[in-house]
C-alpha positions as a Markdown table, in Angstrom:
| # | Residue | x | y | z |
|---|---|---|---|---|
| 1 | Unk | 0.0 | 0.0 | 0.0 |
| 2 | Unk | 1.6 | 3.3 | -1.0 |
| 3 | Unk | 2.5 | 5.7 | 1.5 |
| 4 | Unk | -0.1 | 9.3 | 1.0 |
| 5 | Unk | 1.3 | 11.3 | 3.8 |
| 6 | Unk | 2.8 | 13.5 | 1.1 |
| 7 | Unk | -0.2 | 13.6 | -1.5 |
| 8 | Unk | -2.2 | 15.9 | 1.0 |
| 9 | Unk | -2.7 | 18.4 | -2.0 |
| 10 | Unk | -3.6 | 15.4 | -4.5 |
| 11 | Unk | -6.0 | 13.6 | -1.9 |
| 12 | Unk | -7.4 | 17.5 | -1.3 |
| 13 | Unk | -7.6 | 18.1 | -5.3 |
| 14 | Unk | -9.4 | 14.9 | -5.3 |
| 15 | Unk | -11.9 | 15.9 | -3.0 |
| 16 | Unk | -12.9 | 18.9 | -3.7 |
| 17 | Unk | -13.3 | 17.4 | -7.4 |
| 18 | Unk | -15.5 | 14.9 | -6.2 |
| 19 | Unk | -17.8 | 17.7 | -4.2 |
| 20 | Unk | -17.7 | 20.6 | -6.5 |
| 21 | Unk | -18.2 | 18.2 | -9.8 |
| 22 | Unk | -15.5 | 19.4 | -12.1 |
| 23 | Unk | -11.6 | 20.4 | -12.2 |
| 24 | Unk | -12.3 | 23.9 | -12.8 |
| 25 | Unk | -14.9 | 24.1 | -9.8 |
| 26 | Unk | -11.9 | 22.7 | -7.8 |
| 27 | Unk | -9.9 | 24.8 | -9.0 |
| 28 | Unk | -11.7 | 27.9 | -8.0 |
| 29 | Unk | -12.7 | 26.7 | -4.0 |
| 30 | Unk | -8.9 | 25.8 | -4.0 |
| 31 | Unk | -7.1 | 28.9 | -5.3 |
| 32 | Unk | -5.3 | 27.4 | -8.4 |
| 33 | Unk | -5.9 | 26.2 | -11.6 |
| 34 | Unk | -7.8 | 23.8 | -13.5 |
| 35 | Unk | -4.6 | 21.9 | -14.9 |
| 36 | Unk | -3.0 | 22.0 | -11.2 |
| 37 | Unk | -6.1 | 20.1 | -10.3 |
| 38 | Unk | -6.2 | 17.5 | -13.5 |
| 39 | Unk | -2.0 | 17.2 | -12.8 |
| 40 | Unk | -2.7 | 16.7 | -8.8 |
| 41 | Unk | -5.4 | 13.9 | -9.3 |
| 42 | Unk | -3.1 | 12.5 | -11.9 |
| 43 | Unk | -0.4 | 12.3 | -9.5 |
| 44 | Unk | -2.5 | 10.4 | -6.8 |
| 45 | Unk | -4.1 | 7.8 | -9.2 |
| 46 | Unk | -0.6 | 7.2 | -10.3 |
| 47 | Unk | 0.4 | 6.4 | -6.7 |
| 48 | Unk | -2.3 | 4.2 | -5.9 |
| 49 | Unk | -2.1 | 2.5 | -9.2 |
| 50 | Unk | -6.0 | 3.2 | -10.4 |
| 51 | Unk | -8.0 | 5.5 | -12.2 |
| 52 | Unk | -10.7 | 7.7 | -9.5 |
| 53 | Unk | -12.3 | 9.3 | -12.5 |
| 54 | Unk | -13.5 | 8.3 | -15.9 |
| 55 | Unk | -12.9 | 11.3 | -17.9 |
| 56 | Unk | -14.1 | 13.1 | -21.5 |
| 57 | Unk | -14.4 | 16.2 | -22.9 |
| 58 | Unk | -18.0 | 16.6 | -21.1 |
| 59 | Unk | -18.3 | 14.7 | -18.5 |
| 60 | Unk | -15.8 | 13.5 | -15.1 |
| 61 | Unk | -17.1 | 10.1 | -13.6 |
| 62 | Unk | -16.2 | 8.3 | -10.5 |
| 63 | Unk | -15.0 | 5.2 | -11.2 |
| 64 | Unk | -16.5 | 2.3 | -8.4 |
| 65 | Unk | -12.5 | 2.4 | -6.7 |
| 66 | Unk | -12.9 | 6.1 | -7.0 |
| 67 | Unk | -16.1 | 6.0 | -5.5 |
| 68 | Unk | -14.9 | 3.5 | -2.6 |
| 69 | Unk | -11.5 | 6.0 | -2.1 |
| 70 | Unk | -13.8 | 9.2 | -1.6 |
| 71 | Unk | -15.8 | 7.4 | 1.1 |
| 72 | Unk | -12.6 | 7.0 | 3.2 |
| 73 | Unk | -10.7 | 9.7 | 2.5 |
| 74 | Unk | -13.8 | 12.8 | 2.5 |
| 75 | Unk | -14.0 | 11.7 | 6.5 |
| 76 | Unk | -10.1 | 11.9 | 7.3 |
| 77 | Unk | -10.0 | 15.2 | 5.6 |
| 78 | Unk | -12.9 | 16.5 | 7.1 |
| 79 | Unk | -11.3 | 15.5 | 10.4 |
| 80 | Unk | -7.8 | 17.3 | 9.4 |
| 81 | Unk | -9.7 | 20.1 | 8.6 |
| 82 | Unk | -11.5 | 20.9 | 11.8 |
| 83 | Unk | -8.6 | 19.1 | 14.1 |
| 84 | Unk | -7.8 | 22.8 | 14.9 |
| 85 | Unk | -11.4 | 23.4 | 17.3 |
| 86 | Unk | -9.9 | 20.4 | 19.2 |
| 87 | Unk | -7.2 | 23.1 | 20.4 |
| 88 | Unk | -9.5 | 26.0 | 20.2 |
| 89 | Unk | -12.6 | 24.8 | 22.1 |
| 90 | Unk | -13.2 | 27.6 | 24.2 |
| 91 | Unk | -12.9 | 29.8 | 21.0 |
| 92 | Unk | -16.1 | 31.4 | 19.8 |
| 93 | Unk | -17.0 | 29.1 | 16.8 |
| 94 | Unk | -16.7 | 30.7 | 13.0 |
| 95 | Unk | -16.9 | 30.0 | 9.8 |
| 96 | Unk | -19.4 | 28.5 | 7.2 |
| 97 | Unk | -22.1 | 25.9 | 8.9 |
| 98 | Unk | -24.0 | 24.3 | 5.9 |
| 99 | Unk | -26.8 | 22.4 | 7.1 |
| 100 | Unk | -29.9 | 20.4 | 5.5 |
| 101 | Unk | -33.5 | 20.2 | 7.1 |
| 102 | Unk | -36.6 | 18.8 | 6.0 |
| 103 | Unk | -38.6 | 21.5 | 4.6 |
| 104 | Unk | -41.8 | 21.1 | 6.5 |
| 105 | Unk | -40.0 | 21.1 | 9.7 |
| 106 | Unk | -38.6 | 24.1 | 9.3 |
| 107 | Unk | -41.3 | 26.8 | 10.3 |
| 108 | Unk | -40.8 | 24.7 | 13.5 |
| 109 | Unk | -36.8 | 25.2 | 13.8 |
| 110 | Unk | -36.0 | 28.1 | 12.1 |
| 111 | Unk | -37.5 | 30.7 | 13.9 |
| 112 | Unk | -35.4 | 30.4 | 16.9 |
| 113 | Unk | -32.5 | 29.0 | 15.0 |
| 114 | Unk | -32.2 | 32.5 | 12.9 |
| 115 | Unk | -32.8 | 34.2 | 16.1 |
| 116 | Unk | -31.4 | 32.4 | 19.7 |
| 117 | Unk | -28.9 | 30.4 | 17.7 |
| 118 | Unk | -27.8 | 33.2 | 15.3 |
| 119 | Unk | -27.3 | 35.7 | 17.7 |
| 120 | Unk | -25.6 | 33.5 | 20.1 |
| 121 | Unk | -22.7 | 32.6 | 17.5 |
| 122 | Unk | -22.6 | 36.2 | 15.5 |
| 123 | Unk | -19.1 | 34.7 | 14.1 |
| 124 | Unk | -21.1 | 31.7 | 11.7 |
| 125 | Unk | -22.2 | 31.7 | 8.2 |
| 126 | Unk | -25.3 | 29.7 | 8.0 |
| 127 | Unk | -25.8 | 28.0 | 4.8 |
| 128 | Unk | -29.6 | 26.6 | 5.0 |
| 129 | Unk | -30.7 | 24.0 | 2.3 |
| 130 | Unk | -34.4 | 22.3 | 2.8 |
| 131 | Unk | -35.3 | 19.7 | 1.4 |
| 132 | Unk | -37.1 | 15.9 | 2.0 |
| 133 | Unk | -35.0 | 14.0 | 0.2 |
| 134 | Unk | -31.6 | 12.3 | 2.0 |
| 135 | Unk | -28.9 | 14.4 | 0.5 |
| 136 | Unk | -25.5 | 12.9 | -0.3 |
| 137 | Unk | -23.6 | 14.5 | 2.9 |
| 138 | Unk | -20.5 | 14.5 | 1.9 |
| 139 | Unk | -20.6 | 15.0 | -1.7 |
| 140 | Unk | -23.3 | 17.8 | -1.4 |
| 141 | Unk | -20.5 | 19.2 | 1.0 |
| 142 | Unk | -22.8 | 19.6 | 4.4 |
| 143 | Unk | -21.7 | 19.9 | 7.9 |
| 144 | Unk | -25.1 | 19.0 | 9.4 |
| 145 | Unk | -28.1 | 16.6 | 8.3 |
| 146 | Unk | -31.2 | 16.5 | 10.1 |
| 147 | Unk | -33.4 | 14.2 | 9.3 |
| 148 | Unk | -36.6 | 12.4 | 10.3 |
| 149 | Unk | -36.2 | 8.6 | 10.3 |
| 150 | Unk | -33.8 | 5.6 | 10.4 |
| 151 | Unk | -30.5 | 6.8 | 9.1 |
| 152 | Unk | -29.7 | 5.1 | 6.0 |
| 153 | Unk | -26.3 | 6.9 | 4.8 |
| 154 | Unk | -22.9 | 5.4 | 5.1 |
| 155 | Unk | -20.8 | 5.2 | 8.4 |
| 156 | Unk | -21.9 | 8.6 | 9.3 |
| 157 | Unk | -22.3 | 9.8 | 12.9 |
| 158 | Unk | -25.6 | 9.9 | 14.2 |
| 159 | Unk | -27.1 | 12.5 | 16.8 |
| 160 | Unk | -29.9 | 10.9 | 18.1 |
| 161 | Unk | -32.2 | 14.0 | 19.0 |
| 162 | Unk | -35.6 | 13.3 | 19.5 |
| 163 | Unk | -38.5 | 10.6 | 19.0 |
| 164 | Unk | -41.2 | 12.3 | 17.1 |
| 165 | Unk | -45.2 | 11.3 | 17.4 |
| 166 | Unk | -47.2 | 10.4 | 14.1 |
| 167 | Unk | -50.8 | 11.3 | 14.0 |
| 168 | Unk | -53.5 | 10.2 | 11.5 |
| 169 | Unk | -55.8 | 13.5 | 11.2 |
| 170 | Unk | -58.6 | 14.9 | 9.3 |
| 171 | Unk | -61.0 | 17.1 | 8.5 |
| 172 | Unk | -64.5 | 17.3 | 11.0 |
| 173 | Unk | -66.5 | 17.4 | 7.8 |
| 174 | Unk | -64.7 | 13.8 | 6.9 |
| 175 | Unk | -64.9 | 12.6 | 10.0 |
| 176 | Unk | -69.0 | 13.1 | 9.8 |
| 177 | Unk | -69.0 | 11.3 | 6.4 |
| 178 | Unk | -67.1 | 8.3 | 7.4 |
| 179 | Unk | -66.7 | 8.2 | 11.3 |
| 180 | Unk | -64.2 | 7.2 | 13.6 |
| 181 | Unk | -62.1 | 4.0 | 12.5 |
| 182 | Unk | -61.9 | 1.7 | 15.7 |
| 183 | Unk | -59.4 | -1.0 | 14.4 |
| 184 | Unk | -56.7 | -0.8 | 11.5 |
| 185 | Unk | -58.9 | -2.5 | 9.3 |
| 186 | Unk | -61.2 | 0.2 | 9.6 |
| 187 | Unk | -58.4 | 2.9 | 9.0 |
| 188 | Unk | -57.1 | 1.0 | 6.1 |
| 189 | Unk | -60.6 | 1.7 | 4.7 |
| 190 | Unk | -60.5 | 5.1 | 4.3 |
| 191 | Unk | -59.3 | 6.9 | 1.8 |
| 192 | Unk | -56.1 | 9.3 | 2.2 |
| 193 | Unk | -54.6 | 11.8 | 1.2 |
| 194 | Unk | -51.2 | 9.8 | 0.2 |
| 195 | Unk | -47.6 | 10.5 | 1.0 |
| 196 | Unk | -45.6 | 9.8 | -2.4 |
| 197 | Unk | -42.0 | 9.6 | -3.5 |
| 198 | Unk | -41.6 | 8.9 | -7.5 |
| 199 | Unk | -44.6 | 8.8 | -7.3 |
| 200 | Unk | -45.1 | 5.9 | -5.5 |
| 201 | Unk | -47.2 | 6.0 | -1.9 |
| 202 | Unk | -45.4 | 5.3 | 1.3 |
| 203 | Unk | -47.3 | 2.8 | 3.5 |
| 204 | Unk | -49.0 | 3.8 | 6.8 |
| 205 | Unk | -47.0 | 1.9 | 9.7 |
| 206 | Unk | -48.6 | 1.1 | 12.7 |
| 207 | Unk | -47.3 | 1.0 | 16.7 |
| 208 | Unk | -46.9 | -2.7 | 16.3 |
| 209 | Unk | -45.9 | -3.1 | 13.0 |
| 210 | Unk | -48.8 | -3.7 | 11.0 |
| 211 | Unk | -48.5 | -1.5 | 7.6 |
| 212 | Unk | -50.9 | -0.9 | 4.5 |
| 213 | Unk | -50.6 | 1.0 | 1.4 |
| 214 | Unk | -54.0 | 3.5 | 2.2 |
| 215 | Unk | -55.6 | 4.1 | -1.0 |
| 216 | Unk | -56.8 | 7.4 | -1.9 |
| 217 | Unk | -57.0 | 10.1 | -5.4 |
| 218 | Unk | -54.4 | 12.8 | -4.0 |
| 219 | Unk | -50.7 | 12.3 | -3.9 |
| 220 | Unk | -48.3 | 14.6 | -2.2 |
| 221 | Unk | -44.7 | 15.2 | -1.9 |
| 222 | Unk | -44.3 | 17.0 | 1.3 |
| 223 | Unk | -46.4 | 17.7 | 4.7 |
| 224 | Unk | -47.0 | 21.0 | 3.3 |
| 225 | Unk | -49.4 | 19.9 | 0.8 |
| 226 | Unk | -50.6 | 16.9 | 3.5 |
| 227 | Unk | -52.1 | 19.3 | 5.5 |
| 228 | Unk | -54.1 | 21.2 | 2.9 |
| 229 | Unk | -55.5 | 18.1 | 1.5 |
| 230 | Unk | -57.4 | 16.9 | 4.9 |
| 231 | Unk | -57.9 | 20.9 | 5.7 |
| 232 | Unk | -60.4 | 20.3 | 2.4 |
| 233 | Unk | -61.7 | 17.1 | 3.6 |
| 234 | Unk | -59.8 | 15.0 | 0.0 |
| 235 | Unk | -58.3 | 12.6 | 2.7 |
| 236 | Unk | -57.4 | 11.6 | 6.5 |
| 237 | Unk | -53.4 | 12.2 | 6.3 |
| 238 | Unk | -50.8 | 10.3 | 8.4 |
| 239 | Unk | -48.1 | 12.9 | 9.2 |
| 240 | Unk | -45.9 | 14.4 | 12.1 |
| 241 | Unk | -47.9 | 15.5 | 14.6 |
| 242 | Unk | -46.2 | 18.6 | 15.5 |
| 243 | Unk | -47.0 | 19.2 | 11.9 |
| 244 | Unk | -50.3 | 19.8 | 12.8 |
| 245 | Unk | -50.4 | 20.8 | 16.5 |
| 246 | Unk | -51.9 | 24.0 | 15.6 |
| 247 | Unk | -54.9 | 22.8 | 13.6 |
| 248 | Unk | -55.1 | 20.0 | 16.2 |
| 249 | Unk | -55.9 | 22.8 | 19.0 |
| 250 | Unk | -58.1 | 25.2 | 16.7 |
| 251 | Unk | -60.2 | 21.9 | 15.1 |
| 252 | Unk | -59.8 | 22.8 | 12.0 |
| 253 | Unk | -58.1 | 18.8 | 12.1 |
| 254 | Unk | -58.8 | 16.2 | 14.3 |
| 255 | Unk | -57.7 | 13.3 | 15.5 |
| 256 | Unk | -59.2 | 10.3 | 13.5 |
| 257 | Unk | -58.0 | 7.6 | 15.2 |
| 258 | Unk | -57.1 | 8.2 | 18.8 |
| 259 | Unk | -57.3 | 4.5 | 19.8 |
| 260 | Unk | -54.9 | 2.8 | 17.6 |
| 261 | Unk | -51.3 | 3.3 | 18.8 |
| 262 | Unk | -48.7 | 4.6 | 16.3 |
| 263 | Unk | -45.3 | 4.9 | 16.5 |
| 264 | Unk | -42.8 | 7.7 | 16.4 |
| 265 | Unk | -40.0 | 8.1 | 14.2 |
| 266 | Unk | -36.7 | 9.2 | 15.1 |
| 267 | Unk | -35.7 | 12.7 | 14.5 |
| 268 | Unk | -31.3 | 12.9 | 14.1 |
| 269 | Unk | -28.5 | 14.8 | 12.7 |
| 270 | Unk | -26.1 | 13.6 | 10.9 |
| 271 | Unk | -22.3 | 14.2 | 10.6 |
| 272 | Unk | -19.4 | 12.7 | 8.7 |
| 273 | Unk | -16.5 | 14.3 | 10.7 |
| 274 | Unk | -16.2 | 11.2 | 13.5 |
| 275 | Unk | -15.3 | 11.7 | 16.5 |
| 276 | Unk | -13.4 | 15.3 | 16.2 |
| 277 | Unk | -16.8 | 17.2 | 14.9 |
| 278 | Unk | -15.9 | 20.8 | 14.6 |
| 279 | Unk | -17.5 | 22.7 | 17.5 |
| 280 | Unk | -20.2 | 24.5 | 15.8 |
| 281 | Unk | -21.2 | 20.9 | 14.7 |
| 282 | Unk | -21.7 | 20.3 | 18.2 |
| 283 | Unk | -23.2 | 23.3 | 19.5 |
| 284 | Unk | -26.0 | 23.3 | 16.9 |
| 285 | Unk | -26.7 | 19.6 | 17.7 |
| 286 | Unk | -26.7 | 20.4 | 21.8 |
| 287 | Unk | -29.0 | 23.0 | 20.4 |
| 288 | Unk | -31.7 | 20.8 | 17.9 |
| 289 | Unk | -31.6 | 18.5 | 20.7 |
| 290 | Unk | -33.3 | 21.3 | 22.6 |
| 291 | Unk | -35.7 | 22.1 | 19.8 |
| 292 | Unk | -36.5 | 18.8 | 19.3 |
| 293 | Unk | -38.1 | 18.4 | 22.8 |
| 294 | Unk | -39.9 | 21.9 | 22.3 |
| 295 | Unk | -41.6 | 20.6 | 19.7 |
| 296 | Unk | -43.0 | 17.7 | 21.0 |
| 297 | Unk | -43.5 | 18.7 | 24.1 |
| 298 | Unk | -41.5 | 16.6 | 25.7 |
C-alpha cells in the first residue's frame, strides 16, 4: 500500500473534485488552476495505481474504486480540517455551517434557529438548504443533516435527537361522512390523502408493526401539501404531529384515530466528521436536541 502522507494536495484536489463536480470548480474553492487540479489527481491515481475518474471532454465520472476511495478519505480530511477546534474549544466558533432540514420542519426550527442560535454565534455563516429528500452528505458538501427517520447513509455519525409522534388526522366534515375508525382495518378503509415519492405511496406503519398502502385520489410530496388536502376534507393524512399541533388545537383537524397506537419516528442529525466534529457541529446539535423536545413537548 503506497504511502499518502505527502499527497495531501492530490487527496485534497481529489476531493474537492468529487464535491464541486469538475476540475475547474476545484480549482476555484482551492485557489489554483484547472490543470493544477487535472495534474494533482493525476499524481494520486498514479500512486495508488487506479483510475478515481473516468474522464471526456464533457463529463468527469467516479469510477467504483474512485467512489470507494472518496468514502474513506472525505472523513479523514474533514477530520484534518477541523482538528484545529480540538485546540480551540473555548474559541467562539466561525466560519461557514452548511446544514440540511426537511422542509416542512422548518417553520418549526428556524424561527429560533435564525434568532437564539444566530445571535448566540454572531461569528457563523449559516448555509440553510431544505429539502425531503436524504442528501449525499458529503458529496453535497454539508456539515449537518437533520433528518426524520432511520438513518440510512454510510458510516456517518448519528445524533440521536428526539422521538417524534405520528398522527393520522382529518377534516370534522370527513370525519361526519365516514366516522371514527376503531381498528386498523377500519383505518385502512379510508381513503387518504397519500404521501408519495416517484410517485409511489409510502405505506401507513402502525405501533406494532402492522403496515398498509392507504388508497386514496391525491398524492403529495411534502407535509406542506398533506395538511391542505385533509384541511379540504380530499383525505385523512398520516403525518408528524407537531406538523399539525396548531390545527389539532383550533379543530380545524382532528384526531381520526385516537385509539390505535402509532409509532414515532426518530428525528437525528447527521455528521461525517467522527469523533473530532468541529464545535459549531456540536453546538448546533446540543442546540436541535433542545428544539427537538420543544416541539414535542417533551
Amino acid at each position: 500500500m503506497p504511502n499518502l502522507l505527502s499527497e495531501t494536495s492530490g487527496l485534497m484536489a481529489f476531493v474537492r473534485t468529487v464535491e464541486a463536480g469538475s476540475f475547474s470548480a476545484a480549482a476555484r474553492d482551492l485557489n489554483t488552476t484547472p490543470s493544477a487540479v487535472s495534474k494533482s489527481v493525476a499524481r494520486l491515481e498514479k500512486k495508488i495505481g487506479t483510475r478515481l475518474f473516468l474522464r471526456s471532454t464533457r463529463a468527469l465520472t467516479l469510477t467504483q474504486d474512485g467512489q470507494i476511495f472518496f468514502e474513506r478519505v472525505a472523513p479523514l480530511l474533514r477530520d484534518l480540517d477541523s482538528s484545529d477546534e480540538a485546540i480551540r474549544s473555548q474559541a467562539a466558533p466561525s466560519g461557514r455551517l452548511r446544514i440540511s432540514m426537511p422542509g416542512e420542519l422548518a417553520p418549526l426550527l428556524l424561527p429560533r434557529l435564525f434568532t437564539s442560535f444566530a445571535a448566540a454565534y454572531p461569528d457563523l455563516h449559516l448555509d440553510i438548504g431544505l429539502t425531503d429528500r436524504f442528501v449525499d452528505l458529503i458529496r453535497e458538501d454539508y456539515d449537518v443533516v437533520l433528518r426524520v427517520g432511520d438513518p440510512t447513509q454510510g458510516d456517518l455519525i448519528v445524533r440521536h435527537l428526539s422521538d417524534l409522534p405520528m398522527a393520522v388526522v382529518a377534516s370534522p366534515r370527513f370525519l361526519e361522512t365516514w366516522g371514527s375508525p376503531n381498528s386498523a382495518e377500519a383505518l385502512a378503509s379510508l381513503p387518504f390523502a397519500r404521501f408519495a415519492m416517484g410517485g409511489i405511496p409510502t405505506s401507513v406503519r402502525l405501533a406494532d408493526g402492522t403496515t398498509f398502502t392507504p388508497f386514496g385520489r391525491v398524492n403529495c410530496d411534502s407535509g406542506t401539501a398533506l395538511i391542505q388536502a385533509a384541511l379540504s376534507g380530499l383525505g385523512a393524512a398520516y403525518l408528524l404531529r407537531c406538523l399539525v399541533a396548531g390545527e389539532l388545537k383550533d379543530g380545524t383537524l382532528v384526531d381520526l384515530a385516537p385509539e390505535i397506537a402509532l409509532p414515532k419516528l426518530p428525528f437525528n442529525a447527521l455528521h461525517a466528521f467522527g469523533r473530532t466534529a468541529p464545535l459549531r457541529v456540536r453546538l448546533l446539535c446540543d442546540f436541535m436536541a433542545t428544539e427537538a423536545k420543544a416541539i414535542t413537548g417533551v
